[in-house]
N, C-alpha and C positions, 0 to 999 in steps of 0.2 A: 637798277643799279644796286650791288650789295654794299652794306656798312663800309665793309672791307675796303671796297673798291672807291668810295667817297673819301675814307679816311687818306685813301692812296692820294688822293689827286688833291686834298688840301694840305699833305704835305709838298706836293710840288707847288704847287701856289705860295706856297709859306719859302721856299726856298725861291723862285723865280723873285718873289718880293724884296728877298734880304740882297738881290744882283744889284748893286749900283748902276749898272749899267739898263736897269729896266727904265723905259722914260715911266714921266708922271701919266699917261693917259693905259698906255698898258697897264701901271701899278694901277688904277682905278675901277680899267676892265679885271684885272687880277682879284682884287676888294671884292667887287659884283661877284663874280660868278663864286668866291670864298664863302660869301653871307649866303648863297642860293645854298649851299653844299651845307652848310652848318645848319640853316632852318630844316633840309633834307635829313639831315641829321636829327637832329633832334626830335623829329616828327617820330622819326622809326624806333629811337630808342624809347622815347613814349609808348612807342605799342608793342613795344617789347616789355614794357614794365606791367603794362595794363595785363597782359598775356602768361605772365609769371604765378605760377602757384607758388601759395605758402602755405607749408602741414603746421596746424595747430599740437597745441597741448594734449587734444584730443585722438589727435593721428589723423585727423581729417584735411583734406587738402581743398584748400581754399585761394580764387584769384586773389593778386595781389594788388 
């Protein structure tokens, strides 16, 4: 699964959430699989960071 594609589906979980009409156990299934998608998240963008060069002062390009 891309960023992209995570980001896509926690905003539908964000809007199926805000339906009054969702009952309380769907809203909780909704919660669950949100936290799965955010820890997913967050994992990638971590090694997205880890992955990142930075050019010094030097002009030498160094992980970030």
């Amino acid at each position: 699964m891309t960023l992209e594609k995570a980001f896509e589906e926690l905003e539908m979980i964000i809007e199926k959430m805000n339906d009054r009409e969702v009952s309380l156990d769907d809203s909780f299934a909704l919660y669950t699989e949100g936290t799965k998608l955010l820890k997913y998240c967050s994992e990638q963008l971590d090694t997205v960071e880890k992955k990142m060069l930075v050019l010094s002062e030097e002009g030498e390009l160094h992980e970030f």
